[in-house]
C-alpha positions as CSV (number, residue, x, y, z in Angstrom):
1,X,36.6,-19.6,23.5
2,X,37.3,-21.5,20.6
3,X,33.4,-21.5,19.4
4,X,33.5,-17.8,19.7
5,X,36.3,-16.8,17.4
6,X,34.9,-19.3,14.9
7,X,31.3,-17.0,15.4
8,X,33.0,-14.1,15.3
9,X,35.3,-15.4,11.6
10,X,31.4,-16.2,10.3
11,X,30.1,-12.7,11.2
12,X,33.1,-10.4,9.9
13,X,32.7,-12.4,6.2
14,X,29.0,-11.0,5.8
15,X,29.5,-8.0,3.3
16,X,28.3,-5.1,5.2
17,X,28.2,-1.1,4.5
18,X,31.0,0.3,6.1
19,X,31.0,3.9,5.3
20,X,28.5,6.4,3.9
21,X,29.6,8.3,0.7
22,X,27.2,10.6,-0.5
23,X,23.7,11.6,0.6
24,X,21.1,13.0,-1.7
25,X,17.9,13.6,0.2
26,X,16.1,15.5,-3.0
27,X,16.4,12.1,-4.6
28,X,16.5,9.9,-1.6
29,X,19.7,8.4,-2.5
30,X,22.9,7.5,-0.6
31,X,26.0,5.5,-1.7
32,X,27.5,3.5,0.4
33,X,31.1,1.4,0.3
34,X,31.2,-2.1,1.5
35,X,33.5,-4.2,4.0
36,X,34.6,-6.2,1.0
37,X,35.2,-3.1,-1.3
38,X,31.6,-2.9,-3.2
39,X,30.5,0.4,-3.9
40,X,27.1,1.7,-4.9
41,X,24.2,4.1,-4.9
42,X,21.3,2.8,-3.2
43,X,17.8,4.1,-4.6
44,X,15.3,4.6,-1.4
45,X,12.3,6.5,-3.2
46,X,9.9,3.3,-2.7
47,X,10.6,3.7,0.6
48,X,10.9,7.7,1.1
49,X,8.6,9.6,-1.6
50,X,5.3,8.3,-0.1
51,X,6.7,7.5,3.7
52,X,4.7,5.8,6.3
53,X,5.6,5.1,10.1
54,X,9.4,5.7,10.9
55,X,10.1,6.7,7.3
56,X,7.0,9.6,7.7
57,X,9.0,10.8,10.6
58,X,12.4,11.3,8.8
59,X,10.7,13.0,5.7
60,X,8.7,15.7,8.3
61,X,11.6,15.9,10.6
62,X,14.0,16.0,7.9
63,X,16.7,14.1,8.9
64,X,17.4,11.9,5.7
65,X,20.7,13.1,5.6
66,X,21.1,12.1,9.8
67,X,21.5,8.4,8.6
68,X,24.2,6.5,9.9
69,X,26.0,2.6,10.2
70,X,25.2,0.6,12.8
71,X,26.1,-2.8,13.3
72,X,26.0,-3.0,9.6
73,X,22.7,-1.5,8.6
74,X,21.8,1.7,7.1
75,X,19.9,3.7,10.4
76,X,18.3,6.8,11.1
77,X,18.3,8.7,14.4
78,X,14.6,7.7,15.1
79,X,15.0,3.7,14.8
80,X,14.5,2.8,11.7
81,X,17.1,0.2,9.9
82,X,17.2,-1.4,6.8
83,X,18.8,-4.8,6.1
84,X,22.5,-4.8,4.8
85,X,21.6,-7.7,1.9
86,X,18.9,-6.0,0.9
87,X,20.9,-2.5,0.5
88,X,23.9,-4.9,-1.4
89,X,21.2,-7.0,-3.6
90,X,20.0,-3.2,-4.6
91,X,23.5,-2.1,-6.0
92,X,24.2,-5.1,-7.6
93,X,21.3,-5.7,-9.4
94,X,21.6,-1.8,-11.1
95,X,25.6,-2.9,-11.8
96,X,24.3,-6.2,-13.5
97,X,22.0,-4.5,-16.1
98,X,23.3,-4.3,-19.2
99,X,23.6,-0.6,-20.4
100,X,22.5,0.5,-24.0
101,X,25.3,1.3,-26.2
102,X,26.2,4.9,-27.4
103,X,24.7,4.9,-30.8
């Protein structure tokens, strides 16, 4: 019992999406909030404007805005998932660019 609460301590520290904010399917954006408080828009045109597979299916079915958290990764009704870290790594990369100054 002990060697399960100490696997279950490890899983609840990874940094997952916890709830869905806002869903733009013009520009295949959604932002998402984080267990630990991180907030951010996450940019899926790479993935969305030229769509193959289980992507193709969610642009012709149109069911961008059908996405969903499950077991911490951003999903879609028809299977596809896409990894938390990669989703977090996203938003913090924009938030670490430095912006230009107003002139």
């Amino acid at each position: 019992m002990a060697e399960l609460s100490r696997a279950w301590d490890a899983v609840s520290q990874f940094k997952t999406p916890k709830k869905i904010l806002v869903v733009d399917p013009d520009l295949y954006t959604i932002k998402l909030r984080f267990s630990d408080g991180l907030v951010g828009t996450v940019q899926l045109g790479y993935i969305f404007s030229k769509p193959k597979a289980l992507a193709a299916e969610i642009v012709k079915g149109q069911m961008f805005e059908k996405c969903y958290i499950e077991s911490g990764a951003l999903a879609w009704p028809n299977g596809l998932e896409l990894c938390p870290d990669a989703l977090r790594l996203q938003i913090q990369r924009i938030k670490a660019k430095p912006r230009p100054k107003a002139a």
